[in-house]
Structure formats: structure tokens, C-alpha cells
N, C-alpha and C positions, 0 to 999 in steps of 0.2 A: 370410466365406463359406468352408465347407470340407464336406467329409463326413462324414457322421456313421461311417463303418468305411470301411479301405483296405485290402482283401487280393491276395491274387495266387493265378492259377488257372495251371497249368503245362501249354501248344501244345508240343507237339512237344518236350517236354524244358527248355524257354523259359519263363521267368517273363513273364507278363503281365496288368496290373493292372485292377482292377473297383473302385470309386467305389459304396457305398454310401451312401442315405440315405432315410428319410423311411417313411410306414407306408403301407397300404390297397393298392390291386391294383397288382401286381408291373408295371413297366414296363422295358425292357431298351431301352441305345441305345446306336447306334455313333456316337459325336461326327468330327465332322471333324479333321485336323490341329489347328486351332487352339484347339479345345476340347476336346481331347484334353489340352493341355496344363497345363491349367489348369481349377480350379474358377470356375464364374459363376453371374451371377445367371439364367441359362437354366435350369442345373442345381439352384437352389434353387426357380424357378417350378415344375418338374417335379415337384422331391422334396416341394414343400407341398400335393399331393394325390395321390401313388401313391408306391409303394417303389419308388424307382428306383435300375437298376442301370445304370451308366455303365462299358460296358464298352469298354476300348483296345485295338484292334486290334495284333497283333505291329508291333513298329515303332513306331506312334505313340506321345504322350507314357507315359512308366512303362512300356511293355512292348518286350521284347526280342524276337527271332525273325525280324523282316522282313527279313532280309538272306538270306535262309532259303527264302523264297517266290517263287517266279517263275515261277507261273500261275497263272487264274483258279480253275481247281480249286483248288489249293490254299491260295489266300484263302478258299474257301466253304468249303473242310473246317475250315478254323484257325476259321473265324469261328461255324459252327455249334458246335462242341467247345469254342469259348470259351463260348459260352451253356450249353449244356448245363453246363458246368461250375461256372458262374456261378448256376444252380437255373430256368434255362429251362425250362416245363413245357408240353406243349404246348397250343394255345388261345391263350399270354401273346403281348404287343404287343411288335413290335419297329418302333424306331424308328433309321432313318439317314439322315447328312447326307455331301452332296458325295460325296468316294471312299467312303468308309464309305458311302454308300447303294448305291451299287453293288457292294458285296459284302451287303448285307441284303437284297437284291431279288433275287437269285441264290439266296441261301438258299432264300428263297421258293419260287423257280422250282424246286429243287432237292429239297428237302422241303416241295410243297406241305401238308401234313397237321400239318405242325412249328406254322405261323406263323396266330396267331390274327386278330390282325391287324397291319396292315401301313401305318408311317409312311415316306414320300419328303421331304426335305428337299434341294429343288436336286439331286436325282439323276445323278451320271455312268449310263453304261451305254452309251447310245445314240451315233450320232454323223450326221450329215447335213452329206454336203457343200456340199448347198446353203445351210445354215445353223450353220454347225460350233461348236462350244466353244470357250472362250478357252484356250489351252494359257498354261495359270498354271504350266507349270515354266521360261519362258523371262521371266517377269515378274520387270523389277530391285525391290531391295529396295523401293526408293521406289516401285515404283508399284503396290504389293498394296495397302495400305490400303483406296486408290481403286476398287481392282478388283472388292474381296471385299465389301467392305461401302460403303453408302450413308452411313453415318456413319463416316468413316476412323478418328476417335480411338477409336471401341471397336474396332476390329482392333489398332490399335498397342498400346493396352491390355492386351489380352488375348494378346499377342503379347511382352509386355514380362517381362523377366526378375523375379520376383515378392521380394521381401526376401528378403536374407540367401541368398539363391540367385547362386553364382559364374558370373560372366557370361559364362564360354567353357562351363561345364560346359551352362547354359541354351541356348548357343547350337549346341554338339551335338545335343541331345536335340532342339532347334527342326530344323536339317537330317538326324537320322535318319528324326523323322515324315513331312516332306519326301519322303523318299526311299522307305518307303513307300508313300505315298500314288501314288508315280510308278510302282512294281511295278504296282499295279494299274491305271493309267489307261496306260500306253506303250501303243500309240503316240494320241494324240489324245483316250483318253478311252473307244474303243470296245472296251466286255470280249466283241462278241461276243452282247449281251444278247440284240438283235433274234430270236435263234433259239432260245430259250427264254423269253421274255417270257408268249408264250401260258400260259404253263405254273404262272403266278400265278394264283390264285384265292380268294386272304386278301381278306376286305374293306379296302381301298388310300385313302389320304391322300395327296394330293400338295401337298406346301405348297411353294411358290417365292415370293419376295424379287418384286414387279412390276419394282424398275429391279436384274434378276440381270443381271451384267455377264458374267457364266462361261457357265453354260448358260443360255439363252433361254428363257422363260416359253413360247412353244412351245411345248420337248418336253414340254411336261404332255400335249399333246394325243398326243401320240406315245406317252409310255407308257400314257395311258391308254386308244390305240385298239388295242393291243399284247396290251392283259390279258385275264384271261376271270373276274375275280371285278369284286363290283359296285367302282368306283372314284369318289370325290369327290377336286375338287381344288379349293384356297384359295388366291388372291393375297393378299400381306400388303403392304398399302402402307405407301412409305417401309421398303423392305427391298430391301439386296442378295442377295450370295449367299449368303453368311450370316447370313441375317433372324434367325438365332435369335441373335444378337450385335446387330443393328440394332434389332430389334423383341421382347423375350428375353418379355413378358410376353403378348402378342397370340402369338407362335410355340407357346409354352407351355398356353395357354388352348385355342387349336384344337387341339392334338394331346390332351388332355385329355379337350378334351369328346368329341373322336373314340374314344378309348380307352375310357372309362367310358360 
């Protein structure tokens, strides 16, 4: 499994990387850290019915710049500028997961007229104290598997340094994404969203993992009483938080037919 073209689009002076592959209507996604890092079979369900662009966020795996970043603006600027530069047109789908969904949903918010439509995968943004997020930067090594996904060995898996790949050089790039991912969720996960959420109006997907250990099946209802465009949301059972690693061919199949 790999892509069929790997080039780099240049944030802010910064090299960062976009995952080509596959033909028919252009699909654009922000992967989470850990599919960021690596190609899978999520990525191949995608690309065997739309041209999908898997684009990495500064920071996460292949791309440089997060170190760079530290505020939500300017995640939403990097992250708009990476699409556009990636051949985002406006109308095309974008699709994000976990931190990466909360910088896609912001876009939205930000240039509604940009985003045709609109996929949520386990969405950060929001935050409720009465029912708060799992703060996954205080989680020991051993206990993400558990956390992220319902089936632990496709986390470790796709978590695992890939052949002929040097296991400190992997295991950098594994705590850059990390670190990343953390610019944008400090403190608890809330960018803040709740005050611009109205401000979505792309027809909206929300797909969440039913046993998500991170953010609660809940905030579906949350983002979707937040929006002002029409919004559906899908439980995928037998899915964590990252259903699209637990579940890569039923994740792939609804964001699809939503798309097309």
C-alpha cells in the first residue's frame, strides 16, 4: 500500500507533504497524527473511488513548520494555504480527523464559500465540562492503543516504525506529529470553536467510532446543534476514535457515498 505521487507544497517557507492517489472527484483530508504518518488501508478505501489528496498538516508525519504555529488562526491560515496549494477548488470535500478536524471545521467557519462539503471524524473543537475529552497528551505509551482505538493492534500497527525506516529517526517524526497536534488542542482540546461554529453552513458529516474513548459520541449532538448548514451524523460500530484504523472500509464507504 503506498501512493500513487508524494510531493510537497511550501506554508510559510516550510516543506509540507500531500499523498496522492487514485482518479474521479477530488477528495482533500486532514489525517490525524497517526495517519499522517503512514500510508493504510483507510487511504487506499478513499483513493479506490475519488482522487484523494491526503494532505499533513505542518508538523504532522512529512511535513515541517508546527513548531512555527501557536494559534488557532494560524493553524486555519496554514491549513487553508496547504489546500489551496494542494489544487483545492472551491465546492471540493474536505475531510478531517481528531486534531486535524478541528482545524477543517474552522476553515469552514472561516471561509464558509471555500468548503463544499464537509467530513468530521471524532472532531476536537469543543469542550464541556460537564463531559470533557480525554487529554491524550498525558496518556503513557502503553495505554494509547486502548485509548484510540477499539482494536489496539491496528494502532500499534500503524504506529510501528515501517521497514528499513531508523527507529529513533521514526520515533522523532512519531513526537513531532505529537507536538503538533498539542499547538492545536492546548489547553484540553477547546480552540474556541463554540464562537464560530454557527458560522458553518457546507453540508456536514459527522462520523464517530460508538465505543470513542477521546471525545464522546455526544459531541455529535453538540456540533451538530452549533451549525447552520444541513448536518447528518453516522455511528460506526465496533469503532474507537479512530474508526478510520478500526473500521477503515465501513469509515471510508460513508464518507464516500456522503461525498459523491
Amino acid at each position: 500500500m503506498s501512493p500513487s505521487r508524494t510531493h510537497t507544497v511550501e506554508i510559510a517557507g516550510r516543506p509540507c507533504r500531500v499523498w496522492e492517489k487514485g482518479s474521479g472527484p477530488s477528495l482533500f483530508y486532514f489525517p490525524s497524527t497517526a495517519l499522517s504518518l503512514k500510508w493504510s488501508s483507510f487511504h487506499d478505501a478513499l483513493a479506490a473511488r475519488a482522487r484523494l489528496f491526503a494532505c499533513s498538516l505542518p508538523g504532522f508525519g512529512g511535513s515541517e513548520g508546527g513548531d512555527a504555529i501557536d494559534d488557532q488562526l494560524g493553524w486555519c491560515l496554514a491549513g487553508r494555504d496547504m489546500l489551496l496549494a494542494a489544487g483545492f477548488k472551491p465546492g471540493d470535500t474536505l475531510v478531517g480527523s481528531s486534531a486535524a478536524a478541528a482545524v477543517a471545521v474552522d476553515i469552514a467557519a472561516l471561509w464558509p464559500d471555500l468548503i463544499g462539503k464537509l467530513v468530521l471524524i471524532g472532531p476536537f473543537g469543543l469542550y464541556d465540562m460537564a463531559e470533557p475529552t480525554r487529554d491524550i497528551f498525558a496518556l503513557q505509551t502503553k495505554e494509547a492503543p486502548g485509548v484510540f482505538c477499539e482494536n489496539p493492534g491496528a494502532y500499534s500497527e500503524q504506529m510501528a516504525a515501517p521497514a528499513g525506516e531508523e527507529a529513533i529517526l521514526w520515533s522523532i517524526g512519531v513526537n513531532r506529529a505529537h507536538e503538533a497536534a498539542a499547538r492545536i488542542l492546548w489547553p484540553f482540546g477547546d480552540t474556541r470553536l463554540s464562537r464560530r461554529l454557527h458560522r458553518v453552513t457546507a453540508p456536514t458529516l459527522l462520523l464517530w467510532g460508538e465505543a470513542d474513548k477521546v471525545v464522546p459520541p455526544s459531541y455529535a449532538t453538540r456540533f451538530a446543534d452549533g451549525m447552520s448548514g444541513k448536518v447528518s451524523t453516522m455511528t460506526i460500530a465496533r469503532g474507537g476514535h479512530l474508526v478510520e484504523l478500526d473500521r477503515p472500509q465501513e469509515t471510508a464507504a460513508a464518507i464516500l457515498a456522503f461525498a459523491q
